[in-house]
C-alpha positions as CSV (number, residue, x, y, z in Angstrom):
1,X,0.0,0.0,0.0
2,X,1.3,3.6,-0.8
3,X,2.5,6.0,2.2
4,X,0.5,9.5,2.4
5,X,2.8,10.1,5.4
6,X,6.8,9.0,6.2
7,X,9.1,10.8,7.9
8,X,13.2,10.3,7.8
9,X,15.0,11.6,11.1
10,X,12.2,14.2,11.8
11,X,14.2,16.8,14.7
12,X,12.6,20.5,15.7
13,X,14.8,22.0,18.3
14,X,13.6,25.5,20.3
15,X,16.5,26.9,21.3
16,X,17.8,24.6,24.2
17,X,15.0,22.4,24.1
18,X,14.5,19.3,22.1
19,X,11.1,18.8,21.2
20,X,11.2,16.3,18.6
21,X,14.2,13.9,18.4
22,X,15.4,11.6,15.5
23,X,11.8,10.7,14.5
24,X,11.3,8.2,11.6
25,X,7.8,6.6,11.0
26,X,5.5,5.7,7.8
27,X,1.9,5.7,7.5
28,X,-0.2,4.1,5.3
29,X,-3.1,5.4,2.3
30,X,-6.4,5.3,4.0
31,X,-5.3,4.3,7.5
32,X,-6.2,5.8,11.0
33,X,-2.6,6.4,12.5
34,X,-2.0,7.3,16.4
35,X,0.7,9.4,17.6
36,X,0.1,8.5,21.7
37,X,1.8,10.3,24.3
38,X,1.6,12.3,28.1
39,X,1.3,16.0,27.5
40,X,4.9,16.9,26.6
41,X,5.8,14.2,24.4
42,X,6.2,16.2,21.5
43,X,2.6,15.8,19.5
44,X,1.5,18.7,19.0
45,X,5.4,19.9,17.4
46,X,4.9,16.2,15.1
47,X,1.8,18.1,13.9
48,X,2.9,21.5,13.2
49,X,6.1,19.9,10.9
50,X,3.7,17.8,9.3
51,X,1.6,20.6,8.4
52,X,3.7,22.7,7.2
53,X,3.8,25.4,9.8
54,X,7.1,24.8,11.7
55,X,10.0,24.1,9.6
56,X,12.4,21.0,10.8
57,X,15.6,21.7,12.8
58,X,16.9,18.4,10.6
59,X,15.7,15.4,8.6
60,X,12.4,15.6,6.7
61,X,9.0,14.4,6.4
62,X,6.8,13.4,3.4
63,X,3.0,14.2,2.6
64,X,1.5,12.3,0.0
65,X,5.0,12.6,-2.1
66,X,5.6,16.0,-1.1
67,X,8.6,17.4,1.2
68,X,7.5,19.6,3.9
69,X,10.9,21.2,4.1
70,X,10.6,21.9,0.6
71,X,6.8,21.8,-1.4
72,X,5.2,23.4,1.5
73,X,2.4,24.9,-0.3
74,X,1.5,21.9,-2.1
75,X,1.5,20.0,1.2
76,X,-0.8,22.6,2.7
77,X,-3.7,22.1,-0.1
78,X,-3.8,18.3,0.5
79,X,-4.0,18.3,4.1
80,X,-6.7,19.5,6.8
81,X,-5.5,20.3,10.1
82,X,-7.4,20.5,13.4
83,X,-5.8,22.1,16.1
84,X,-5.8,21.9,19.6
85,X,-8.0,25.1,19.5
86,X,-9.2,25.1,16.3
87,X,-10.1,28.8,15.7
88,X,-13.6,28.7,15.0
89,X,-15.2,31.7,15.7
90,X,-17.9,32.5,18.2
91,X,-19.9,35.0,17.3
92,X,-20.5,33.0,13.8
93,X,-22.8,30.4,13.1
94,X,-22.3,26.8,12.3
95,X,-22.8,27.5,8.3
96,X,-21.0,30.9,8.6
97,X,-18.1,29.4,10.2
98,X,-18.0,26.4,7.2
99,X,-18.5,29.4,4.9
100,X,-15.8,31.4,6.2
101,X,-13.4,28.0,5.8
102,X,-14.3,27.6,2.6
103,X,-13.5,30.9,1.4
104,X,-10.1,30.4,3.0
105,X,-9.5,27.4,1.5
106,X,-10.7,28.5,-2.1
107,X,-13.8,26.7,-2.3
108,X,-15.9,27.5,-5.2
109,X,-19.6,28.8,-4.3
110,X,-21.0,25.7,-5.8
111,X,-18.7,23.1,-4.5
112,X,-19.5,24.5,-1.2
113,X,-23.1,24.5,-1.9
114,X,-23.0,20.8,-2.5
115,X,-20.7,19.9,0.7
116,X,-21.8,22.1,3.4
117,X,-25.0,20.0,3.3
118,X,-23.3,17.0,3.5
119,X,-21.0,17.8,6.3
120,X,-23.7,19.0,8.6
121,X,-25.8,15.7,7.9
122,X,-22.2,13.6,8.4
123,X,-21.5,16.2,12.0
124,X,-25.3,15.9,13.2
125,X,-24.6,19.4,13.0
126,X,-27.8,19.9,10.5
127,X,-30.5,21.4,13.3
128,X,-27.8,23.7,14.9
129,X,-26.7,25.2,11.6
130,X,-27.8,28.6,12.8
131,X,-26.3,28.7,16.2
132,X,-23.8,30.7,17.4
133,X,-20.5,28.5,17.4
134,X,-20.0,30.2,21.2
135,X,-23.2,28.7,22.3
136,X,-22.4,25.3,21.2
137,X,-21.1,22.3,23.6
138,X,-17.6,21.2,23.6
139,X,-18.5,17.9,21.7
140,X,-20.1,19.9,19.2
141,X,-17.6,22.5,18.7
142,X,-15.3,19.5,17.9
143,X,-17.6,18.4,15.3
144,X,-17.7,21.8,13.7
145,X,-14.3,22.2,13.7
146,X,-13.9,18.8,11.6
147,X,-15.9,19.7,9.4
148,X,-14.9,23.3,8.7
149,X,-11.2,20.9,8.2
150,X,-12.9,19.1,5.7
151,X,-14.8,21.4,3.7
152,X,-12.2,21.3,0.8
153,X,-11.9,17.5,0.6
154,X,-8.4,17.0,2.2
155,X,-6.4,13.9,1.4
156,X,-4.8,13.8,4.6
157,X,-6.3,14.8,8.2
158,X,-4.4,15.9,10.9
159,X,-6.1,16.2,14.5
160,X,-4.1,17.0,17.2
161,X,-5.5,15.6,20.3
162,X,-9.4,16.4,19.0
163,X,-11.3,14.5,22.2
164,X,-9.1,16.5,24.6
165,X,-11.6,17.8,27.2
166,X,-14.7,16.0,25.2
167,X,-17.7,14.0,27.5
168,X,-17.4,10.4,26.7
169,X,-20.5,10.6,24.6
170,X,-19.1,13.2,22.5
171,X,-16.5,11.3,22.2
172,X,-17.8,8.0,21.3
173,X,-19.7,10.2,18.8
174,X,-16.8,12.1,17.3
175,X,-15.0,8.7,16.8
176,X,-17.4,7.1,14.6
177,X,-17.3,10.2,12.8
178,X,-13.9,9.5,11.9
179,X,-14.2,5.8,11.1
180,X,-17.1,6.8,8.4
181,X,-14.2,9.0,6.8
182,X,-12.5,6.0,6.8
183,X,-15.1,4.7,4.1
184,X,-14.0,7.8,1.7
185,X,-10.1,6.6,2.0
186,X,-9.1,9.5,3.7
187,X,-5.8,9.1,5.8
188,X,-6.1,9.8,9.7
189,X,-3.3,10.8,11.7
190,X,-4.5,11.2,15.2
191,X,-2.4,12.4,18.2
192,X,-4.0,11.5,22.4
193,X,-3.2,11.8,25.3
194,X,-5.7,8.9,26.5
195,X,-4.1,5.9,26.1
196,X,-7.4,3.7,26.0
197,X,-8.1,5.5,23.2
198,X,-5.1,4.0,21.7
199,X,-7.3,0.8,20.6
200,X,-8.4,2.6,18.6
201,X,-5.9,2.9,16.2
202,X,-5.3,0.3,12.8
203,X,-1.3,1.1,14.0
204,X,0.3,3.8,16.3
205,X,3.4,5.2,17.7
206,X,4.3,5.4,21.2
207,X,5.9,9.1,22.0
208,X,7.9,10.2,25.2
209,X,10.0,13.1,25.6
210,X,9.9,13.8,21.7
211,X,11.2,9.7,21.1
212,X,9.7,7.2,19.4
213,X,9.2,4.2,22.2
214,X,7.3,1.8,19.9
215,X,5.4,1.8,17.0
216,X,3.0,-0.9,15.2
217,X,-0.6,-2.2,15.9
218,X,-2.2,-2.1,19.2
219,X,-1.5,-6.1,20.0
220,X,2.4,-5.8,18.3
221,X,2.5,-2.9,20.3
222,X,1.4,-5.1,23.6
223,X,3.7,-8.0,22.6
224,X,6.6,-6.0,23.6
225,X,5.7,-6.2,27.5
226,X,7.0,-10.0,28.1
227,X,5.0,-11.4,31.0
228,X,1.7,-11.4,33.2
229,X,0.8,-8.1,35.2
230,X,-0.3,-8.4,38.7
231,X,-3.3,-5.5,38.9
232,X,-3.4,-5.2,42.8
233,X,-6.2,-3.4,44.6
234,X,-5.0,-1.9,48.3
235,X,-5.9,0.5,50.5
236,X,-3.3,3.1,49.8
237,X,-2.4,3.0,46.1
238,X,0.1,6.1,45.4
239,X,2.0,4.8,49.0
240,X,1.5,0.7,47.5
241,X,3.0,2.2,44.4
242,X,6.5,3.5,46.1
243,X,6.6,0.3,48.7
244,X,6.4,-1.8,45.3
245,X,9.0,0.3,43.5
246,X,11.2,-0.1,46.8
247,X,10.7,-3.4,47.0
248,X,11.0,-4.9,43.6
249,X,13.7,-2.0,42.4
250,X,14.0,-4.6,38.7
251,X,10.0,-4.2,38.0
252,X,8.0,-2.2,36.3
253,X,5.2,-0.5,38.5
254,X,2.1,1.9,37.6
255,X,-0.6,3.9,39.1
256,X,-4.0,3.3,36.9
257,X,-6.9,4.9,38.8
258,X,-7.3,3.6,42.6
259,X,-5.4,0.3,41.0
260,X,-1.3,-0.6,40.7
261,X,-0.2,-2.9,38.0
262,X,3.3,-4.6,38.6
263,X,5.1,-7.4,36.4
264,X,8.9,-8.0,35.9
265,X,10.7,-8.5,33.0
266,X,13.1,-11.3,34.9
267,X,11.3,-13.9,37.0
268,X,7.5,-13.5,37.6
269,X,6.6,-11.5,40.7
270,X,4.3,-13.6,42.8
271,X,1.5,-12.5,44.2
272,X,2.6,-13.6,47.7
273,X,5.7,-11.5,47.7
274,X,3.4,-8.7,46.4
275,X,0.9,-9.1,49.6
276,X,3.2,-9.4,51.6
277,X,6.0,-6.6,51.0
278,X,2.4,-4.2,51.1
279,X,1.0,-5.8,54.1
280,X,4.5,-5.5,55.8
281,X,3.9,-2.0,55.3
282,X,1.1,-1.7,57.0
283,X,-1.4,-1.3,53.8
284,X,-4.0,-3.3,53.9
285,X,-4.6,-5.7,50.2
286,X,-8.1,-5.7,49.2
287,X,-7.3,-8.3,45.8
288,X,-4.6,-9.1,43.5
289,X,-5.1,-10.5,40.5
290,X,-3.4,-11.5,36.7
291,X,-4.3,-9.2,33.9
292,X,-3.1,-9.5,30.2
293,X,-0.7,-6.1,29.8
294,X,-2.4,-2.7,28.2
295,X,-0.8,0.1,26.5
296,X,-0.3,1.5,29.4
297,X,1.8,-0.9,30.8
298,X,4.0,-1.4,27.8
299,X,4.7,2.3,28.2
300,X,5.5,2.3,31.4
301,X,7.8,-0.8,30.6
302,X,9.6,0.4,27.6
303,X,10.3,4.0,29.6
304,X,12.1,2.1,32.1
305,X,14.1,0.3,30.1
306,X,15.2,3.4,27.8
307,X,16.0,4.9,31.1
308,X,18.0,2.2,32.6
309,X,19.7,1.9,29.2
310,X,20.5,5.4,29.7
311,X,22.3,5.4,33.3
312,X,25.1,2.6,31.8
């Protein structure tokens, strides 16, 4: 299958700061693509070279064909690109706002005519088209600013962290969204912060610091965290959490919620020596049980390891 997206050594520095470090990654014509990180990783600088709007320190990145570095332009008018804080604006309505995109994009009156219809049946956006985008929900803002993204029939669609902030209805409802656009072979490239959202994906990259820490489908992606994962329930999980990294210095450890997860790369940690290194510290177990590894975990387990590799 062709690429629509590949980047070669992919580096933005800001002044001291490296933001974006060495990155190298393809994605595929017609995929959904996730680019999964903590706040900080680096997405939202991935996005901006992608685009077009920040020009690489070093190395280079492809658009359908077309060098960033060097056929900006050209890059621009195949791409749409949603924003953290996608500037719609307030005090227009839902069709002045797709209006107002389409003029900016060069949409011809009749084209627009034809797809501003469409888009606002696709958005559910139809029986709001004359509301002010100020007095619309978070969810729905979302859905506006998608479709004002995708009022010139982009090739390539950029959304940088597009649930951020969303209910979990909207975003159920913004998802399926996507995966319709899926249907018109349009190429997705997502970034998140939620890593359960990461399932979501066909194949996605794991980003820390501005490095790539893995990259493939959800269950390769999985298959790099060898071993079981103890998911222990306790009274006290953020003081379980240090006890557990104090005790067991070799394995990886996690806080998920009001829950710790803990496996070790060597020999399996038992959950007797788990119960009991806790309950020696005076924190009372309430279960402890073996879960299949998330994405979550293999973060946490490939972090460690890059930061162990570091120290020698």
């Amino acid at each position: 299958m062709a690429e629509a997206i590949r980047t070669e050594g992919l580096r933005r520095v800001f002044g001291a700061a490296v933001a974006v470090e060495g990155l190298s990654l393809s994605v595929e014509e017609g995929e959904i693509f996730g680019l999964v990180g903590p706040d900080g990783a680096g997405k939202t600088t991935v996005m901006r070279l992608l685009s077009g709007v920040l020009d690489p320190t070093d190395g280079d990145a492809w658009v359908m064909g077309r060098s960033v570095r060097a056929e900006t332009a050209a890059v621009q008018r195949d791409i749409g690109y949603m924003s953290q804080r996608f500037g719609l604006y307030p005090d227009l309505t839902v069709s002045e706002n797709l209006r107002f995109y389409a003029d900016l994009y060069g949409v011809s009156r009749r084209e627009r005519e034809e797809k501003e219809p469409a888009l606002l049946d696709f958005s559910g956006l139809g029986p709001f088209r004359r509301r002010l985008a100020g007095n619309l929900s978070g969810g729905m803002k979302q859905k506006l600013g998608l479709s004002c993204a995708l009022i010139h029939t982009p090739r390539v669609l950029f959304l940088d962290e597009p649930t951020n902030g969303v209910d979990p209805v909207s975003r159920r409802e913004f998802w399926d969204i996507l995966y319709r656009l899926l249907k018109e072979k349009v190429t997705i490239f997502v970034s998140t912060a939620y890593l359960d959202e990461a399932e979501r994906f066909r194949r996605l990259a794991l980003l820390h610091e501005g490095r790539l820490l893995a990259s493939g489908t959800p269950d390769e992606v999985k298959r790099l965290h060898a071993g079981a994962i103890l998911e222990v329930r306790c009274a006290d999980p953020k003081r379980g959490r240090d006890v557990l990294e104090g005790r067991f210095p070799g394995a990886d450890v996690g806080l998920f919620g009001d829950r710790i997860h803990t496996g070790s790369r060597g020999a399996s940690l038992s959950a007797d020596a788990v119960g009991e290194a806790l309950a020696g510290a005076g924190i009372a177990v309430l279960g402890i049980r073996s879960v299949a590894p998330g994405l979550e975990d293999v973060f946490v387990s490939v972090l460690s390891r890059r930061r162990e590799g570091s120290k020698e």
